[in-house]
gemmi code that builds the backbone of each chain (N, CA, C; Angstrom):
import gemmi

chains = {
    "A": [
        ("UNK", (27.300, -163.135, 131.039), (26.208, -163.847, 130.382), (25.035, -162.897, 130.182)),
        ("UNK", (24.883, -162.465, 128.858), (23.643, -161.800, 128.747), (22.445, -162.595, 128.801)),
        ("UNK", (22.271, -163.437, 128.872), (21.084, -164.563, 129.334), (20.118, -164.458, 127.505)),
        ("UNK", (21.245, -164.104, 126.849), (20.270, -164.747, 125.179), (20.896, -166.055, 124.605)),
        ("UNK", (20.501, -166.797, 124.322), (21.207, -168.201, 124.190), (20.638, -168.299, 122.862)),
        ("UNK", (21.945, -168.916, 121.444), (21.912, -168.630, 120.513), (22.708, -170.553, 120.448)),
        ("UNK", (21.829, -171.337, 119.515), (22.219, -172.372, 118.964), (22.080, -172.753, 117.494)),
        ("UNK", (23.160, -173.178, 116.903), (24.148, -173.948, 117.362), (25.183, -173.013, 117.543)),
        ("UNK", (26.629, -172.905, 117.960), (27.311, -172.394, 118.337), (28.028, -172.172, 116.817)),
        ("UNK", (28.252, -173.588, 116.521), (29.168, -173.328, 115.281), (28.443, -174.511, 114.088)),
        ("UNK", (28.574, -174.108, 112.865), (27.235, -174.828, 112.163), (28.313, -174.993, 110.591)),
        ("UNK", (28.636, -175.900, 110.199), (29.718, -176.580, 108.605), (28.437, -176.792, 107.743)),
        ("UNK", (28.241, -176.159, 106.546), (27.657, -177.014, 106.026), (27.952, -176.794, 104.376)),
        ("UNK", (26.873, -177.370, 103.535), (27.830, -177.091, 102.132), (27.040, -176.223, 101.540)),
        ("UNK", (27.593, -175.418, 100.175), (26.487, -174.847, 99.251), (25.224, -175.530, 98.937)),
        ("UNK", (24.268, -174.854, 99.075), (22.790, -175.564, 98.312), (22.089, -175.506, 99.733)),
        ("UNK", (22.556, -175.870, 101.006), (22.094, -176.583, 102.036), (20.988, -174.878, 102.563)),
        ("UNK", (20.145, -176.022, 103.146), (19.576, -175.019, 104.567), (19.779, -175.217, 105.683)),
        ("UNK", (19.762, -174.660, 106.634), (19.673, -174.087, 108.178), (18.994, -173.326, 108.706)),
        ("UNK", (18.741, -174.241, 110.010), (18.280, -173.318, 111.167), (18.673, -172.756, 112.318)),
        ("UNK", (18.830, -171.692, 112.666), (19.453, -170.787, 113.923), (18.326, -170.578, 114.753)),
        ("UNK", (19.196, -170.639, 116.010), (17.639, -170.779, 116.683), (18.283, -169.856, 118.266)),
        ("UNK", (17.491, -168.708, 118.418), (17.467, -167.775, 119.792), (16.358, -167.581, 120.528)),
        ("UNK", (16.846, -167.661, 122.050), (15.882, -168.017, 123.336), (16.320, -166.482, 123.917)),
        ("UNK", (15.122, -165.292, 123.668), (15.670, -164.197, 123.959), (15.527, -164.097, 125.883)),
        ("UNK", (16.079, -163.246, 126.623), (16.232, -162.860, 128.365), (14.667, -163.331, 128.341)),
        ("UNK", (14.341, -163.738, 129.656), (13.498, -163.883, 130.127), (12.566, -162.520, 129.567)),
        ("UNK", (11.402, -162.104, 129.710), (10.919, -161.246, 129.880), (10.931, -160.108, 128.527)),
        ("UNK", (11.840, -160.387, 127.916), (12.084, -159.487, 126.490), (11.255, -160.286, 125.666)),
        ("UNK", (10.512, -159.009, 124.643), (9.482, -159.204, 123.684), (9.936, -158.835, 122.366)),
        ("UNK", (11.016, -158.739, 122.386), (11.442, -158.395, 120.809), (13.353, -158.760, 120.808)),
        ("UNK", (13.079, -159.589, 119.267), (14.123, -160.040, 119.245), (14.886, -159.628, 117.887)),
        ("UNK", (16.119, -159.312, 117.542), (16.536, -159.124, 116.394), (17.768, -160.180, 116.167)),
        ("UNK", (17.700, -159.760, 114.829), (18.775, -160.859, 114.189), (19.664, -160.065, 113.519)),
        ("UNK", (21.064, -160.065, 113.916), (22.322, -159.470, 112.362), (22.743, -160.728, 112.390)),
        ("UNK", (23.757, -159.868, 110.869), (24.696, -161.101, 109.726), (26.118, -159.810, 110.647)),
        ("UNK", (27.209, -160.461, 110.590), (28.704, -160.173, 110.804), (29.293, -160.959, 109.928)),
        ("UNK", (30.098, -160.432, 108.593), (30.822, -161.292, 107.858), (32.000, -160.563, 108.261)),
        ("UNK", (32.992, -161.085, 107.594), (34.542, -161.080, 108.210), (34.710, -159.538, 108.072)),
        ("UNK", (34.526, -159.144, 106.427), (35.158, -158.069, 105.800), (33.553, -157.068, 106.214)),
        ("UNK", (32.650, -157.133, 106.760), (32.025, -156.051, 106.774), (31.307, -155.789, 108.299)),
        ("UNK", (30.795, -154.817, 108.437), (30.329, -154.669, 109.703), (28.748, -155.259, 110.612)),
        ("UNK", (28.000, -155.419, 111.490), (26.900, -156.006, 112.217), (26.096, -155.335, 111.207)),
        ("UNK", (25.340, -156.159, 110.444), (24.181, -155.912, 109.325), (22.803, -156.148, 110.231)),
        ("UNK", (21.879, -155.190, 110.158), (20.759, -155.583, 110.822), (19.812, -156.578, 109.674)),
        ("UNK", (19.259, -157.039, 110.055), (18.627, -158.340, 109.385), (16.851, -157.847, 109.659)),
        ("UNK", (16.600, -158.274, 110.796), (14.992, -158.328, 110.593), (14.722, -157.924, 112.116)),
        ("UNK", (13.720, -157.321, 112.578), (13.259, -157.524, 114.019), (11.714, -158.025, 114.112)),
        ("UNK", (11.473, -158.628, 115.296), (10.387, -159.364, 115.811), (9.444, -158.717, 116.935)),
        ("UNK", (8.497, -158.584, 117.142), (7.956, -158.292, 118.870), (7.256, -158.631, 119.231)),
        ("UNK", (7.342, -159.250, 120.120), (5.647, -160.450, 120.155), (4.972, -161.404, 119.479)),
        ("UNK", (6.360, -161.526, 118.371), (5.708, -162.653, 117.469), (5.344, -161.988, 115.719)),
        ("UNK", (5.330, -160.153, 115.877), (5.059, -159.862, 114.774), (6.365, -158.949, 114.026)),
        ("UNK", (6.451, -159.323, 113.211), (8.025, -158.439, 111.979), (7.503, -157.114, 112.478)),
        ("UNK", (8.623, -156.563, 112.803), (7.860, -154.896, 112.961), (9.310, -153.920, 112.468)),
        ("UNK", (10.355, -154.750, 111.986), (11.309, -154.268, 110.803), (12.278, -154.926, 110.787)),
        ("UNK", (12.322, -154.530, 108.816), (13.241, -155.411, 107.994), (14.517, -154.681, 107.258)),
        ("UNK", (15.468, -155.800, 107.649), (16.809, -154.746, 106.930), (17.429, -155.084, 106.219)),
        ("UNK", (18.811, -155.345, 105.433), (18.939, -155.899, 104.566), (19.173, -157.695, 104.304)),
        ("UNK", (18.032, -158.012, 104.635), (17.938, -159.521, 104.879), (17.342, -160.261, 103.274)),
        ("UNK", (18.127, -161.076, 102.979), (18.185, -161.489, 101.541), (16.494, -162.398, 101.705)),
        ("UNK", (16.041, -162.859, 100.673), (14.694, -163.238, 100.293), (15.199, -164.665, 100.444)),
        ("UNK", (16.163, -165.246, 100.065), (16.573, -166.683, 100.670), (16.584, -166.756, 102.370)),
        ("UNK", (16.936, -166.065, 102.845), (16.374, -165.956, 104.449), (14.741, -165.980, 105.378)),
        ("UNK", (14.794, -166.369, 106.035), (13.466, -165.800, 106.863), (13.463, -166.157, 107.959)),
        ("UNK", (12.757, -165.521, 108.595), (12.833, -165.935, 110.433), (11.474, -165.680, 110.898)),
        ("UNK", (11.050, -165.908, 111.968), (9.904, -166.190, 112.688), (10.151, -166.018, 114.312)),
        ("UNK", (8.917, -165.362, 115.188), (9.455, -165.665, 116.227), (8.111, -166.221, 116.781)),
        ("UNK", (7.866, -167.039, 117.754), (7.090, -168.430, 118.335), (6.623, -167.494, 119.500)),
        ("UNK", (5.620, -168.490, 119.885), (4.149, -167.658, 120.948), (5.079, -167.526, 122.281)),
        ("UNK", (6.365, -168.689, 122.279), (7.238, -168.673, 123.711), (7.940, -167.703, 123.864)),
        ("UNK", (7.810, -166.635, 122.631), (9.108, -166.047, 121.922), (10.412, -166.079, 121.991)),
        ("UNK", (10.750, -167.831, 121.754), (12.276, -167.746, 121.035), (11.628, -167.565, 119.609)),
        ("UNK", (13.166, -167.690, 118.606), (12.945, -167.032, 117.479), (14.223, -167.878, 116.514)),
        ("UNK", (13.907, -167.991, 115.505), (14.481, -168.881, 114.423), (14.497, -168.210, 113.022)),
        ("UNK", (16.281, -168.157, 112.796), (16.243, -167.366, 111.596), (16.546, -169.145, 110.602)),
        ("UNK", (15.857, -169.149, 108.838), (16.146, -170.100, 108.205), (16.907, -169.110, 107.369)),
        ("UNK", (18.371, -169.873, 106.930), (18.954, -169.804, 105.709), (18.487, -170.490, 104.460)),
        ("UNK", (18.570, -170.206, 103.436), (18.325, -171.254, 102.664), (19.280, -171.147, 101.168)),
        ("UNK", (19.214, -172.600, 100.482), (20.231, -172.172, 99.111), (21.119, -171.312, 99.676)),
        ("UNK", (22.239, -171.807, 100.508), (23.423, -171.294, 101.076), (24.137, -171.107, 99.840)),
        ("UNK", (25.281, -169.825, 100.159), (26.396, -169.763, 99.105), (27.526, -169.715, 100.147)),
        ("UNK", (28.734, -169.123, 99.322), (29.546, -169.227, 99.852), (29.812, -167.840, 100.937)),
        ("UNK", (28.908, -166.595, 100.343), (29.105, -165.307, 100.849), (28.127, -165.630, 102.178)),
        ("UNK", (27.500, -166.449, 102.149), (26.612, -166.502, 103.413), (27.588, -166.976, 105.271)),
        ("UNK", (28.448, -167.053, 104.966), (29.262, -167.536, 105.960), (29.637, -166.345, 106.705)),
        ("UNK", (29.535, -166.852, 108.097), (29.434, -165.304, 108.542), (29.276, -165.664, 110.137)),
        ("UNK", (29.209, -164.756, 111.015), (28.393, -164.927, 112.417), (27.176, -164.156, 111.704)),
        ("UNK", (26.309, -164.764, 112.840), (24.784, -164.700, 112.731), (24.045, -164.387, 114.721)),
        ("UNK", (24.300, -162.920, 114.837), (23.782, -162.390, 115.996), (22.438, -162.613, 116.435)),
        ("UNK", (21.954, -162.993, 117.343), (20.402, -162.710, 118.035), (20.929, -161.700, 119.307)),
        ("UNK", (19.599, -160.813, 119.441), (19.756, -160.089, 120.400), (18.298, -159.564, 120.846)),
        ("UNK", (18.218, -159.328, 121.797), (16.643, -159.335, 122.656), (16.697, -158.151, 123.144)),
        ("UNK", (15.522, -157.241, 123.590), (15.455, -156.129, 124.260), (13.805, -156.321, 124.980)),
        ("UNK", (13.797, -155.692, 126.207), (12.262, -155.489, 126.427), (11.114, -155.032, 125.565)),
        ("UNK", (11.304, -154.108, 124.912), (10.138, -153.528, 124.038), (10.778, -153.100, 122.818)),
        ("UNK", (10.692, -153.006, 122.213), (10.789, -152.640, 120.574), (11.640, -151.427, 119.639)),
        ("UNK", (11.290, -149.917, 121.016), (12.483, -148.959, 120.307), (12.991, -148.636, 120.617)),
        ("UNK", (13.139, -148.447, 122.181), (13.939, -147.654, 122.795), (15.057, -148.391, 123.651)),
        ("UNK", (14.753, -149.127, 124.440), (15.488, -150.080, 125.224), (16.996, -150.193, 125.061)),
        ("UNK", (17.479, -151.357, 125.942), (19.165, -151.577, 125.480), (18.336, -152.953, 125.141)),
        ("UNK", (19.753, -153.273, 124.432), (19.648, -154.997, 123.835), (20.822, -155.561, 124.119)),
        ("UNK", (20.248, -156.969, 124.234), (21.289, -157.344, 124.738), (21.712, -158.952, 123.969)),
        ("UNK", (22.850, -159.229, 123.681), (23.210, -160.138, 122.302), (23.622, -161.498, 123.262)),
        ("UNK", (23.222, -162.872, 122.270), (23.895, -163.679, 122.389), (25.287, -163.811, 122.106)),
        ("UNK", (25.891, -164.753, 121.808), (27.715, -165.412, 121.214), (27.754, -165.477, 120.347)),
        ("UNK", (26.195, -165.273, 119.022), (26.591, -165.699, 117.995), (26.744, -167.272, 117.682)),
        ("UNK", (26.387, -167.248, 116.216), (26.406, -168.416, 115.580), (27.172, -168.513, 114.730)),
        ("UNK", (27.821, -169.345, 114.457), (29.050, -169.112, 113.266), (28.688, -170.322, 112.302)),
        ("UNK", (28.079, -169.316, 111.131), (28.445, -170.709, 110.093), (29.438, -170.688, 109.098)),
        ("UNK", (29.830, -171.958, 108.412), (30.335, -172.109, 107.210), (30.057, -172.656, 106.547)),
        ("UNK", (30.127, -171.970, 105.039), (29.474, -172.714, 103.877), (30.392, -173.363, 103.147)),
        ("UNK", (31.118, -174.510, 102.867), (32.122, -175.016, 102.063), (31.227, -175.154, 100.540)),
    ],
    "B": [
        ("UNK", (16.954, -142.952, 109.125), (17.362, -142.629, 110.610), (18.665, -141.659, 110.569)),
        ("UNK", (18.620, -141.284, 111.575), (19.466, -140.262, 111.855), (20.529, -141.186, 112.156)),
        ("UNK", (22.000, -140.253, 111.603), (23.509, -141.105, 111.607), (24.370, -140.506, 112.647)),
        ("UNK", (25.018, -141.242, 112.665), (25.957, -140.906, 113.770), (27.875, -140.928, 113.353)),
        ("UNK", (28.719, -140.273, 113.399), (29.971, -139.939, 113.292), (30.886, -140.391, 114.439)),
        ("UNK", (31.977, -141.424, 114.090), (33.105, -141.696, 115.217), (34.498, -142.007, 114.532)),
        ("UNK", (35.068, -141.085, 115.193), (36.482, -142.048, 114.670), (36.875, -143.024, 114.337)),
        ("UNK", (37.588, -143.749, 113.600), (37.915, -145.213, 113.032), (38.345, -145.631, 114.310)),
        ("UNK", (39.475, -144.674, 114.871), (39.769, -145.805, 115.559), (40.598, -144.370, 116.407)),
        ("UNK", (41.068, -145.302, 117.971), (41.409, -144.236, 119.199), (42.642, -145.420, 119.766)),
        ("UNK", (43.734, -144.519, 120.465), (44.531, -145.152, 121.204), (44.444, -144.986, 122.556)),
        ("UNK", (44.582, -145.565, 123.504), (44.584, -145.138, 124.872), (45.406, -145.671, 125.523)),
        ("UNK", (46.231, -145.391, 126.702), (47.315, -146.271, 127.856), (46.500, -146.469, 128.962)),
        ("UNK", (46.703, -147.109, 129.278), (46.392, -148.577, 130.312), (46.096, -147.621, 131.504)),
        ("UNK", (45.125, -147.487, 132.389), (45.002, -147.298, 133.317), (44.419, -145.313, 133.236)),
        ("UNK", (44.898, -144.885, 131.888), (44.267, -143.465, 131.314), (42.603, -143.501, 131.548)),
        ("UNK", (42.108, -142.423, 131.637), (40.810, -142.032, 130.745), (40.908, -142.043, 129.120)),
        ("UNK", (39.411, -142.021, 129.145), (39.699, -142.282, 127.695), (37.946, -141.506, 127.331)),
        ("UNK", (38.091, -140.877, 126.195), (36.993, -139.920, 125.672), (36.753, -140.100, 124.324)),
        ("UNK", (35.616, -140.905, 124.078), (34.874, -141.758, 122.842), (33.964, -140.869, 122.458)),
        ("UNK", (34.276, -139.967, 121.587), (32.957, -139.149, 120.801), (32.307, -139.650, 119.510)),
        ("UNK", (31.314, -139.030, 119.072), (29.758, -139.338, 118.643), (29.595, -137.638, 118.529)),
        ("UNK", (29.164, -137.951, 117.084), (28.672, -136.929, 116.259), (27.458, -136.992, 115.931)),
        ("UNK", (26.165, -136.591, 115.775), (24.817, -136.879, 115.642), (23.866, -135.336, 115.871)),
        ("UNK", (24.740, -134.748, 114.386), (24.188, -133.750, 113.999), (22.557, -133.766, 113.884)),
        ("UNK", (22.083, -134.579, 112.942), (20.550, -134.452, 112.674), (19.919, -135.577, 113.731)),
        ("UNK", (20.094, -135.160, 115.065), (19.434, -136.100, 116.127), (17.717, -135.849, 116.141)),
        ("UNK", (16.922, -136.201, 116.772), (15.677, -135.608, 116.718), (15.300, -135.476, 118.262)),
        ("UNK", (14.328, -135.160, 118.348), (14.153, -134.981, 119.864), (13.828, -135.984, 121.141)),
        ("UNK", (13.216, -137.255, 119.958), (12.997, -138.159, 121.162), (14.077, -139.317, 120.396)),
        ("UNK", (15.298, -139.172, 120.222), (15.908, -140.496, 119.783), (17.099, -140.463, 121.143)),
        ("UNK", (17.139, -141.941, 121.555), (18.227, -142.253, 122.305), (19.482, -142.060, 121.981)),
        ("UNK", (20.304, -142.139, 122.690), (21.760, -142.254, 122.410), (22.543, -143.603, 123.128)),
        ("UNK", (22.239, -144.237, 122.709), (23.040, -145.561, 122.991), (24.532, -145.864, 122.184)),
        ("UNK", (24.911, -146.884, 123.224), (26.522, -147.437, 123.168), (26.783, -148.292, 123.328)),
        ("UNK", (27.473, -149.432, 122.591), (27.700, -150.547, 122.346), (29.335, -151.054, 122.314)),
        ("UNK", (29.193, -152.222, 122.817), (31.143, -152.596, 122.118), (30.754, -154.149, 122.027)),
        ("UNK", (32.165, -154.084, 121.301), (32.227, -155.569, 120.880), (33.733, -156.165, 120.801)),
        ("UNK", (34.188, -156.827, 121.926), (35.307, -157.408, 122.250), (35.493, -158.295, 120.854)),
        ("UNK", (36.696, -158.441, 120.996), (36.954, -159.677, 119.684), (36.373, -160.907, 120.362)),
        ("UNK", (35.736, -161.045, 119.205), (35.151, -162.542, 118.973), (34.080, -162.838, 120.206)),
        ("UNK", (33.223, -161.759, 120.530), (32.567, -161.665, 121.217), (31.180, -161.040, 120.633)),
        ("UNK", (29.882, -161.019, 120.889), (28.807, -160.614, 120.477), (29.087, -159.027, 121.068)),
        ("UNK", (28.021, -158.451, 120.496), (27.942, -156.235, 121.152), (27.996, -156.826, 122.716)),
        ("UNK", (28.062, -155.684, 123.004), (27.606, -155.967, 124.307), (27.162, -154.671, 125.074)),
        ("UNK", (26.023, -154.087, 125.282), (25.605, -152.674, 125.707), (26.508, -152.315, 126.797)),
        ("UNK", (26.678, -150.974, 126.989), (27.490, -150.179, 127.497), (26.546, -149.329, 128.310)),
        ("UNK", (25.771, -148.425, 127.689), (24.776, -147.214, 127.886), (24.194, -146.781, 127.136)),
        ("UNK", (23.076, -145.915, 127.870), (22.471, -144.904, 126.764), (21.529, -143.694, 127.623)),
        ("UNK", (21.265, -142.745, 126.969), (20.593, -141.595, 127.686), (19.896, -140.857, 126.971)),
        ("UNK", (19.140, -139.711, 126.876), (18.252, -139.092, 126.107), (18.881, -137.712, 126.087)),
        ("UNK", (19.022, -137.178, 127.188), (19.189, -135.844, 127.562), (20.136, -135.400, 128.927)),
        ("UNK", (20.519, -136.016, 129.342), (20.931, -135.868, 130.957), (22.342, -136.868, 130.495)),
        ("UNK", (23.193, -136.383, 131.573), (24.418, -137.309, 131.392), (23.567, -138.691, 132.090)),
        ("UNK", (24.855, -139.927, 132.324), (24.439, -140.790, 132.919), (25.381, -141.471, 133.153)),
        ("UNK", (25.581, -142.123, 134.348), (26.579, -143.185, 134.576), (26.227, -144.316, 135.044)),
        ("UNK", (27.649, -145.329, 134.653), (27.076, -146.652, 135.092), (28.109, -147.282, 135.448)),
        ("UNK", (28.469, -148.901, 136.176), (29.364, -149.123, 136.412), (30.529, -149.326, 135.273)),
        ("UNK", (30.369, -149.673, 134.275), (30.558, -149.158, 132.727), (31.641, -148.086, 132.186)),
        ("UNK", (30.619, -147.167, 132.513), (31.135, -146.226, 132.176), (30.372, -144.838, 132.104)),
        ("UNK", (30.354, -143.477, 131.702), (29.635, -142.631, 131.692), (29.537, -141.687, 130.369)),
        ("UNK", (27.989, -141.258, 129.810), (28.022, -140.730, 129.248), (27.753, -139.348, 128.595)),
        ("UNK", (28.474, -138.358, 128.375), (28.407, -137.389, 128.235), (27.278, -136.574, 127.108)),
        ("UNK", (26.507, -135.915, 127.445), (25.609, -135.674, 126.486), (25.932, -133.854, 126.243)),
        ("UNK", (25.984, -133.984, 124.650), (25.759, -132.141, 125.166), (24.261, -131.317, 124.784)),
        ("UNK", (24.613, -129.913, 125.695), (23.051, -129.044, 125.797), (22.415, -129.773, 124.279)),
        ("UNK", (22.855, -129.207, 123.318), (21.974, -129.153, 122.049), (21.930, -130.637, 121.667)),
        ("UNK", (22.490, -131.794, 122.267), (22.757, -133.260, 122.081), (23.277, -133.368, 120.444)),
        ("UNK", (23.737, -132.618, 120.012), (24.356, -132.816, 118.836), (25.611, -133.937, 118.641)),
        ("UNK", (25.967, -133.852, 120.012), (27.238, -134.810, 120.221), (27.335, -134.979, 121.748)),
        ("UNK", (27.879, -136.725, 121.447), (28.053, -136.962, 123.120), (29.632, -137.599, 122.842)),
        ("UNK", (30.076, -138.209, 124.655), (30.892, -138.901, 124.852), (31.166, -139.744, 125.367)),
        ("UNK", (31.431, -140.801, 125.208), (31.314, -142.141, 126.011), (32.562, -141.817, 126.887)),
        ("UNK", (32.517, -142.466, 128.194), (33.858, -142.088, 128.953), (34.466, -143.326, 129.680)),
        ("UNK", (35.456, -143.527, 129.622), (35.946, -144.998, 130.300), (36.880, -144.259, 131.022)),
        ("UNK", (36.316, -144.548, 133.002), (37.678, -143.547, 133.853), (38.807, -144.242, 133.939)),
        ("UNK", (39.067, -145.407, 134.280), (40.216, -145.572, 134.062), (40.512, -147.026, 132.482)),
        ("UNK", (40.756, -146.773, 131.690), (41.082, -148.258, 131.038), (41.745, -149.105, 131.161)),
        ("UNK", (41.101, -149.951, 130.574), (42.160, -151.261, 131.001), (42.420, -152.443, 129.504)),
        ("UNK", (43.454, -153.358, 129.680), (43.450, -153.743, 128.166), (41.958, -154.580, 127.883)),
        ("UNK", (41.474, -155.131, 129.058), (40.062, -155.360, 128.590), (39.226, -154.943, 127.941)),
        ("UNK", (39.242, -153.356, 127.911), (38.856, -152.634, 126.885), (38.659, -152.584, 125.558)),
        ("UNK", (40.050, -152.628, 125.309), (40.116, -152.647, 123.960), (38.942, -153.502, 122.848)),
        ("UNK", (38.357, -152.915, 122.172), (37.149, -153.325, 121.676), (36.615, -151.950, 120.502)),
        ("UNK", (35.777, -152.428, 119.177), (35.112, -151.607, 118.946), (33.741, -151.194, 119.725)),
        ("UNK", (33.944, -149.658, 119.802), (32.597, -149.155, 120.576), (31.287, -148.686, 119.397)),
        ("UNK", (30.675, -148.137, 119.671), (29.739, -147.921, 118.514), (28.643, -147.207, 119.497)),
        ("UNK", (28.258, -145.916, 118.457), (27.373, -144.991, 118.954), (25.865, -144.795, 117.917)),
        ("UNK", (25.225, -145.244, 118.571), (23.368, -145.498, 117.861), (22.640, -144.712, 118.468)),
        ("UNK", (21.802, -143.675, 117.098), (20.328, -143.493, 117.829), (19.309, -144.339, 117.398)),
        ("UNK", (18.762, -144.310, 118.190), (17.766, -145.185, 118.501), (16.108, -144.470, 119.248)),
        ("UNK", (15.223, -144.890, 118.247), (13.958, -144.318, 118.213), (12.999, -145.250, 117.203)),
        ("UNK", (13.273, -146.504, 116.636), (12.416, -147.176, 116.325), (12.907, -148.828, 116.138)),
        ("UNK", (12.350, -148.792, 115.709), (11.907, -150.618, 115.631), (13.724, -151.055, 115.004)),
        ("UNK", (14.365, -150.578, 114.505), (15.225, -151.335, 113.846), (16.176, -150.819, 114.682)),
        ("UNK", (17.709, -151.302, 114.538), (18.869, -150.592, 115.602), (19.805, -150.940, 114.521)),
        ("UNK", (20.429, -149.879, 113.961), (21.271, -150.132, 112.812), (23.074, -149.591, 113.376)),
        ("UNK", (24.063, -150.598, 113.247), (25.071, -150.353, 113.515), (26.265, -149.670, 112.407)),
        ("UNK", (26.869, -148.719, 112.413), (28.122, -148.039, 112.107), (29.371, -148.628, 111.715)),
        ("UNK", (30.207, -148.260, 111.547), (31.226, -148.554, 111.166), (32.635, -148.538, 113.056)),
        ("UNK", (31.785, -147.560, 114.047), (32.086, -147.338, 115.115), (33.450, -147.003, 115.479)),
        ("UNK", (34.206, -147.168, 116.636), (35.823, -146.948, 116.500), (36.453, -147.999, 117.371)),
        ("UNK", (37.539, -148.308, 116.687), (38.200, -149.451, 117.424), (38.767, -148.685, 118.460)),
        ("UNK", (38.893, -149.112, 119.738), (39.912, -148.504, 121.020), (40.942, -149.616, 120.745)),
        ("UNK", (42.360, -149.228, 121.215), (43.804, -149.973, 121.287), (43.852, -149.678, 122.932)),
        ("UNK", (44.004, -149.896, 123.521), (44.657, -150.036, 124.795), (46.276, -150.256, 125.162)),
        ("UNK", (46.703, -149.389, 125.462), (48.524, -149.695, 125.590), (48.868, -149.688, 126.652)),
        ("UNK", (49.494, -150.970, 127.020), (50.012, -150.937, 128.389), (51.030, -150.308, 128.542)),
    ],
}
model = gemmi.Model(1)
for chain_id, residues in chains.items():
    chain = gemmi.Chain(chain_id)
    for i, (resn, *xyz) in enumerate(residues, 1):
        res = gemmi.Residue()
        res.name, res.seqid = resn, gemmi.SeqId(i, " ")
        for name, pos in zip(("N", "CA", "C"), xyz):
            atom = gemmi.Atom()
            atom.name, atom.element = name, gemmi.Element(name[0])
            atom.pos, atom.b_iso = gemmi.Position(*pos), 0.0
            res.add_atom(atom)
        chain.add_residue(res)
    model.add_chain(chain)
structure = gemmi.Structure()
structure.add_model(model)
structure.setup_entities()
C-alpha cells in the first residue's frame, strides 16, 4: 500500500460525459501528479501540483483540468469524453516537487462507450 | 530534459541476478537517477534512486558509474514476482516523465 488512494476505482461512462477523479496524496506529501496509461501507449505525464499551485504541465488535453485543494487531495476533471480518452488515469504524490521518489496510487480506470 | 536509454525488454531465470541498464548520456550534474516498475495491472511503483554514490535497498541496488553516464539497477536474486516493466528517470524538476523502459520476463 503506497498510502495514495485514488477514487473511483473503475468509472463506465458514455461519449459527451464528464468526470471526476479524485486523489488523497501520503500523508505529508505536497505535490501531486497525474498520468493517462492507455492500452497501446506508455505512462503520459499529465500535469503536476505543489501546494495547491500547477508548477508543470504535460501533455494534458485542454478538455482536461485538475486542481489540487488547501487539504491537498487533488481532482483531475475530464470533460466532452471520447472514445480515445479511456485509459487508466494515475495519481501519484511525492514530498516536494523535484527530486524525491513518488509514490502511485491503483489507478483509475475509465471507459468511454 | 535529459533522456534516458533501456532495452525493450530482458530475460532472466528465477532465482538469477539480473542487471537492468540505463543509458543517460546528457545527464547534468544535479539530476537524480531514479527507478521505477510496474507489475501488470498495477500502478509504478518506486524501486530507487541516487545521485552519485551507489545505493542499496531492500529492493534492490543501484549501480552508478564514475562519469554517471550510465547506471544499473540490480535485482540479487529474482523471482517471478519480478517480472515487470522497470523504467529509468532523471529527475531534476517539477515534471517526471516516463520512457518506453524494459520489460523483465522471469523464467522459472
Amino acid at each position: 500500500d503506497s498510502g495514495v488512494t485514488q477514487t473511483p476505482k473503475h468509472l463506465i461512462t458514455a461519449t459527451g460525459q464528464r468526470v471526476t477523479l479524485r486523489c488523497s496524496p501520503r500523508s505529508g506529501d505536497l505535490s501531486v501528479y497525474w498520468y493517462q496509461q492507455s492500452l497501446d501507449q506508455g505512462l503520459q505525464f499529465l500535469i503536476q501540483y505543489y501546494n495547491g499551485e500547477e508548477r508543470a504541465k504535460g501533455n494534458i488535453l485542454e478538455r482536461f483540468s485538475a486542481q489540487q485543494f488547501p487539504d491537498l487531495h487533488s481532482e483531475l476533471n475530464l470533460s466532452s469524453l471520447e472514445l480515445g480518452d479511456s485509459a487508466l488515469y494515475f495519481c501519484a504524490s511525492s514530498v516536494e516537487g523535484r527530486t524525491g521518489e513518488l509514490f502511485f496510487g491503483e489507478g483509475s480506470r475509465l471507459t468511454v462507450l | 530534459d535529459a533522456k534516458t536509454t533501456q532495452p525493450n525488454s530482458m530475460e532472466s531465470n528465477e532465482e538469477e541476478p539480473v542487471h537492468l541498464p540505463c543509458n543517460h548520456s546528457t545527464i547534468s550534474g544535479t539530476d537524480y537517477i531514479h527507478w521505477y516498475r510496474q507489475l501488470p495491472s498495477q500502478g509504478p511503483e518506486y524501486v530507487i534512486h541516487g545521485l552519485t554514490s551507489n545505493v542499496n535497498n531492500r529492493m534492490a541496488s543501484l549501480a552508478i558509474a564514475e562519469d554517471r553516464k550510465s547506471s544499473t539497477l540490480i535485482l540479487h536474486r529474482a523471482t517471478l514476482r519480478d517480472a515487470a516493466v522497470y523504467y529509468c528517470i532523471l529527475r531534476n524538476n517539477n515534471d517526471m516523465r516516463f520512457g518506453a523502459g524494459t520489460r523483465l520476463t522471469v523464467k522459472p
